[in-house]
C-alpha positions in Angstrom: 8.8 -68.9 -92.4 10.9 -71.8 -93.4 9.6 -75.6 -93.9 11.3 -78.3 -92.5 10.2 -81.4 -93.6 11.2 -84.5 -91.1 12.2 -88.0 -92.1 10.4 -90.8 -91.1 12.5 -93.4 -89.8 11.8 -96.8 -88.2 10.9 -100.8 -89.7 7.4 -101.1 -90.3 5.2 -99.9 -92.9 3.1 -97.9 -90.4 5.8 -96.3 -88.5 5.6 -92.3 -88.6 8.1 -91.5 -86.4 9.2 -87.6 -86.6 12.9 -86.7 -86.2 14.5 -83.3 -86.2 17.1 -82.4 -89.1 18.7 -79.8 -86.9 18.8 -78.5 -83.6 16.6 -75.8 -82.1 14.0 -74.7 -79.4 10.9 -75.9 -79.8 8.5 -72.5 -80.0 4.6 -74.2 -80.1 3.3 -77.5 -81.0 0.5 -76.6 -83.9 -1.0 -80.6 -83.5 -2.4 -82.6 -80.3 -2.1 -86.2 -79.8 -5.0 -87.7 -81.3 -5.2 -84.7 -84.2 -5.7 -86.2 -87.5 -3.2 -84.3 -89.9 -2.1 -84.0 -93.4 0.7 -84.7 -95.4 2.4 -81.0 -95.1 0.3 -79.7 -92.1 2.5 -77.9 -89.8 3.4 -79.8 -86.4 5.6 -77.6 -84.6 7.3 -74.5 -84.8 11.1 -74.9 -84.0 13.8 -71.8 -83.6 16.6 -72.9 -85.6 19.6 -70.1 -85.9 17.3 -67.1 -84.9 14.9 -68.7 -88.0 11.4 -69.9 -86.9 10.9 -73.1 -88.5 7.3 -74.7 -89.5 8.3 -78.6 -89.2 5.2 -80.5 -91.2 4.2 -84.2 -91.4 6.2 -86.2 -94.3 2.7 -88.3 -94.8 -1.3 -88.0 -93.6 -2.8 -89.6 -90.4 -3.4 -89.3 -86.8 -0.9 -87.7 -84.2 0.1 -91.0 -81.9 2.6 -88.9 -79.7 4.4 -85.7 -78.8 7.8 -86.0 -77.3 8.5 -82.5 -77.3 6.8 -79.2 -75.5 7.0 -76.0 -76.4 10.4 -74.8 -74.3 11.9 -78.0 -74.9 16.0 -77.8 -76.8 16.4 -80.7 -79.0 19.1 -82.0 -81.3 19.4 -83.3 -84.5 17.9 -86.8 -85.2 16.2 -86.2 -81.6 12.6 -88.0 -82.3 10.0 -85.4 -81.8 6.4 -87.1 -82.7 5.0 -90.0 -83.9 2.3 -90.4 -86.7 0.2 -93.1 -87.5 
C-alpha cells in the first residue's frame, strides 16, 4: 500500500486539520471520532488512480471529526478530519 501523509493546515497551534493531497474515493475510515491516534496511524484508506492509499496522522492525539465516509469522492485540498 502507499502512504499518504496529509498537511495540517490552519492558525492555531492546536489545529489538526486533515486535508487530501489528491483526489480519490474514500474506501474505509481506520479511526472513530473520539479515537486517540498516533503520529503515522492510518486514518483512512483512499483509492487514488486504481492505488489504495493508507492516509496517516501528520502528529499524535485524539480524532475531533470525520468529514468523510467511506463512499464519499473528494478532491484535493478537500479537508477530510480533524485532530486535536
Amino acid at each position: 500500500l502507499a502512504e499518504l501523509r496529509l498537511e495540517r493546515v490552519g492558525a492555531g497551534a492546536g489545529s489538526g486539520d486533515l486535508t487530501a493531497q489528491m483526489p480519490g474515493q474514500v474506501r474505509e475510515l481506520l479511526a472513530a471520532e473520539g479515537d486517540a491516534v498516533d503520529r503515522g496511524q492510518p486514518i483512512l484508506l483512499l483509492e487514488a488512480m486504481k492505488m489504495e492509499i493508507r492516509v496517516t496522522a501528520p502528529v499524535a492525539g485524539t480524532v475531533k471529526r470525520l468529514l468523510v465516509k467511506a463512499g464519499d469522492v473528494v478532491e484535493r485540498g478537500q479537508r477530510l478530519a480533524e485532530i486535536g
